[in-house]
C-alpha positions in Angstrom: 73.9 -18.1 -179.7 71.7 -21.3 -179.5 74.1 -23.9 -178.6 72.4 -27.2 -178.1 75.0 -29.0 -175.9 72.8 -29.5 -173.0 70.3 -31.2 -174.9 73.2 -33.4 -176.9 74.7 -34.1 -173.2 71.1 -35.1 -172.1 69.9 -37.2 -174.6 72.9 -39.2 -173.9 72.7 -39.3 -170.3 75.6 -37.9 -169.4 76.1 -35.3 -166.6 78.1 -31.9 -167.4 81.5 -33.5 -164.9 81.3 -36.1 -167.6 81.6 -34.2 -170.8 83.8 -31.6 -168.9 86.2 -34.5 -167.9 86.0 -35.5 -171.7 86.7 -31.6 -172.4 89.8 -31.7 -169.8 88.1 -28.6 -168.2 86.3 -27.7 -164.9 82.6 -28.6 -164.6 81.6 -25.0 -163.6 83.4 -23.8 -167.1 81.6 -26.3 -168.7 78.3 -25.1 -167.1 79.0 -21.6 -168.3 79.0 -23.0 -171.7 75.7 -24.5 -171.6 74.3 -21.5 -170.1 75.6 -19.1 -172.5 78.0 -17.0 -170.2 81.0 -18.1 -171.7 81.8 -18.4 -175.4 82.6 -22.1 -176.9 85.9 -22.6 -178.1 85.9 -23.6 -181.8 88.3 -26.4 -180.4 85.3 -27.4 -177.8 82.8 -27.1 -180.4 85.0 -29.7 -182.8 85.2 -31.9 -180.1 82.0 -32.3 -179.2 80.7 -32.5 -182.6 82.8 -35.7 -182.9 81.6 -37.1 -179.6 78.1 -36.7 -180.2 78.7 -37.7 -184.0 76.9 -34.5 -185.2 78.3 -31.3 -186.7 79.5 -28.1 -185.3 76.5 -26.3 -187.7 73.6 -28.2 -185.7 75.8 -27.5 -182.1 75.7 -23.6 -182.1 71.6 -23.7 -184.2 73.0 -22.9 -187.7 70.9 -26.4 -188.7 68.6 -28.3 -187.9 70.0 -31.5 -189.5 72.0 -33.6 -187.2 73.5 -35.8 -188.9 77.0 -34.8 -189.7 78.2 -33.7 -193.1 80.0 -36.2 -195.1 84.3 -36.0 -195.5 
């Protein structure tokens, strides 16, 4: 899977302790994620969608819109 988290967490100038603190998890888990070696929890994937005010679809490359779907 194509997640796109590294470049969400780089665009906003933030380093992977800093979204991992946000996460409550440890920075190397959170590394994993980026780099594909781990699987994204849907609960991760939520969270961060709603951090960087897009939607889970454009986080994991089902999209390519950004901005988030309406409520």
């Amino acid at each position: 899977m194509n997640l796109r988290i590294r470049d969400l967490r780089e665009d906003s100038d933030l380093t992977q302790k800093q979204v991992a603190d946000y996460l409550i998890c440890d920075q190397s888990l959170y590394s994993k994620y980026e780099r594909g070696e781990r699987e994204l929890p849907l609960i991760y994937a939520v969270k961060l969608a709603r951090f960087y005010k897009t939607s889970v679809d454009y986080l994991v490359g089902l999209t390519k819109e950004k901005k988030p779907y309406r409520p």
